[in-house]
VEXMI-206932 format. One line per 5 residues: for each residue z, y, x of C-alpha. Coordinates in steps of 0.2 Angstrom, whole numbers, plus 2048, in hexadecimal, padded with zeros to 3 digits. Layout:
N
Z,Y,X; ...
END
This chain:
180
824,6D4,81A; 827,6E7,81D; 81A,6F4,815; 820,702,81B; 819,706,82B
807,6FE,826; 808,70A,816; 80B,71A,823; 7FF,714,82E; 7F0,711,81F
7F1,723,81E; 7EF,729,830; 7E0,72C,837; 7D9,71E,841; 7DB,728,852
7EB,72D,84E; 7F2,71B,84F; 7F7,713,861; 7EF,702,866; 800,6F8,863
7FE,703,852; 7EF,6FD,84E; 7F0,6EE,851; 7FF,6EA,847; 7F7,6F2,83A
7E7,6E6,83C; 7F1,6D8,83B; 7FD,6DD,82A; 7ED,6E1,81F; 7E5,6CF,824
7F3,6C9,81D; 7FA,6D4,80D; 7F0,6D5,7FE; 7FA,6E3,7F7; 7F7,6F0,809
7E3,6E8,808; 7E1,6EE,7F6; 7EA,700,7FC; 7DE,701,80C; 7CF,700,803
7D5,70B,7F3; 7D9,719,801; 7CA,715,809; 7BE,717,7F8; 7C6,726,7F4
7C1,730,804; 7B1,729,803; 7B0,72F,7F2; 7B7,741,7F8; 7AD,741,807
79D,73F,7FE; 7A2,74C,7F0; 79D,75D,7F3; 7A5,76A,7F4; 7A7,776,7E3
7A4,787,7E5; 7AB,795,7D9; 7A3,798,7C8; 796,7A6,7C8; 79C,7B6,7C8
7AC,7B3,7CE; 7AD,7C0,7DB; 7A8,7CC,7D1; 7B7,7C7,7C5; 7C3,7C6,7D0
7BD,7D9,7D8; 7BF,7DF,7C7; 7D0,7D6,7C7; 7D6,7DD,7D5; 7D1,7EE,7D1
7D9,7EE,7C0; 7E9,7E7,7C6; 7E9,7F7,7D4; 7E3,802,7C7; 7F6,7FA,7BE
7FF,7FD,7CF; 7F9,810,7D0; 7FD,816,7BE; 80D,80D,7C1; 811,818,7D2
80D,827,7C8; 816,824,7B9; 826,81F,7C4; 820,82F,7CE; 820,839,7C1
832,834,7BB; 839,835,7C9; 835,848,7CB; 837,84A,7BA; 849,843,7BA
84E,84D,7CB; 846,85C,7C3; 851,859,7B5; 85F,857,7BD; 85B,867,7C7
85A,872,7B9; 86A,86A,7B2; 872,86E,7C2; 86B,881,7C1; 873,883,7B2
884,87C,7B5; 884,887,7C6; 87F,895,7BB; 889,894,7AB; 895,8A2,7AD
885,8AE,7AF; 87C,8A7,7A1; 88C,8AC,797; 88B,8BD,79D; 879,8C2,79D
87D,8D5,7A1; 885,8CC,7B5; 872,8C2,7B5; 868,8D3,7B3; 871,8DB,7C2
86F,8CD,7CE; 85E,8CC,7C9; 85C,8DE,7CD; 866,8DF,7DD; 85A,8CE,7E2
84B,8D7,7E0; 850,8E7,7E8; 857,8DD,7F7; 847,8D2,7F8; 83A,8E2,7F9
848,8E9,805; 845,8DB,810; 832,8DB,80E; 830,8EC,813; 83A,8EB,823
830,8DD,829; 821,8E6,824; 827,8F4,831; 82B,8E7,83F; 81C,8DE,83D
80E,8E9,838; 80C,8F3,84A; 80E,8E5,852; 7FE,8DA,846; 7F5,8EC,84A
7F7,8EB,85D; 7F0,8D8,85D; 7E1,8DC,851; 7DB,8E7,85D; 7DE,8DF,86E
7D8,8CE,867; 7C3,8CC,866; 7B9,8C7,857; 7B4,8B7,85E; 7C6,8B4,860
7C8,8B6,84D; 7BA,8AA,848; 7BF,89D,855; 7D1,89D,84D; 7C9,89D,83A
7BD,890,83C; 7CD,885,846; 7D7,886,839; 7CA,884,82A; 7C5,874,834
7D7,86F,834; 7D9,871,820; 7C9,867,81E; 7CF,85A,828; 7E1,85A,821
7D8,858,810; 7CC,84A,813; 7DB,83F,81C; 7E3,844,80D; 7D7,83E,802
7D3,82F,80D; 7E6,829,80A; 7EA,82C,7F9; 7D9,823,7F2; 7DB,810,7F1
7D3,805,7FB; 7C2,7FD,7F2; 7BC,7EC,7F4; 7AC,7ED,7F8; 79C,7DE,7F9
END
């Protein structure tokens, strides 16, 4: 006698199965002990699941598994900062080291570092002062042509423009909170 199919079939749902199905089935457990004993086994067990409630979770466990989560995101963050942070500090590192080969033959003569420096600085003030000249008549002229309303309109713009830079800044940088 073949079990197979009459062991798939005890398994399925009633609905599941064809008529031919069924009926085949109807006929094997009449005559197999073994299947019959199986049947009602399967049959006591749902019964037995079926009539069980459902457990719910132990008291307080959202309120452990909140603290949980939070913890372990709190881990994530001083993670991101301390690779962060060694990340710039190695490139920094790296940086200065670079500086320093470049810059080796002034470091040996300090007396070639002092007169750069100099020449920099003279060079840089040179600079600021021309554009002081070209751009100074020019700022004068718009002061007076543009109106004071003009001048608040475009102060409160752009204050309104850093507020909002920092609040979306803020809003993406803090982690999310779960919340009840």
């Amino acid at each position: 006698m073949n079990h197979k199919p009459a062991m798939d079939w005890l398994f399925d749902e009633p609905t599941e199965l064809s008529q031919n199905q069924s009926q085949i089935l109807q006929e094997h457990l009449a005559g197999c002990d073994s299947c019959q004993t199986l049947a009602e086994s399967y049959r006591q067990v749902e019964y037995a699941l079926h009539r069980s409630g459902q457990i719910g979770p132990e008291a307080g466990f959202t309120a452990r598994w909140q603290e949980r989560l939070q913890v372990s995101r709190q881990k994530a963050h001083r993670r991101q900062i301390v690779v962060s942070l060694a990340l710039v500090l190695g490139g920094a590192l790296a940086l200065v080291g670079l500086l320093v080969y470049m810059a080796w033959p002034w470091l040996r003569s300090p007396n070639l570092l002092v007169w750069t420096w100099i020449y920099q600085w003279i060079m840089l003030l040179t600079y600021a002062n021309s554009v002081r000249e070209a751009v100074s008549p020019f700022a004068r002229d718009v002061a007076g042509l543009t109106p004071w309303f003009a001048w608040v309109i475009g102060f409160g713009i752009i204050s309104e423009m850093a507020v909002l830079w920092v609040v979306s800044y803020k809003l993406l940088t803090n982690p999310r909170r779960v919340t009840k």
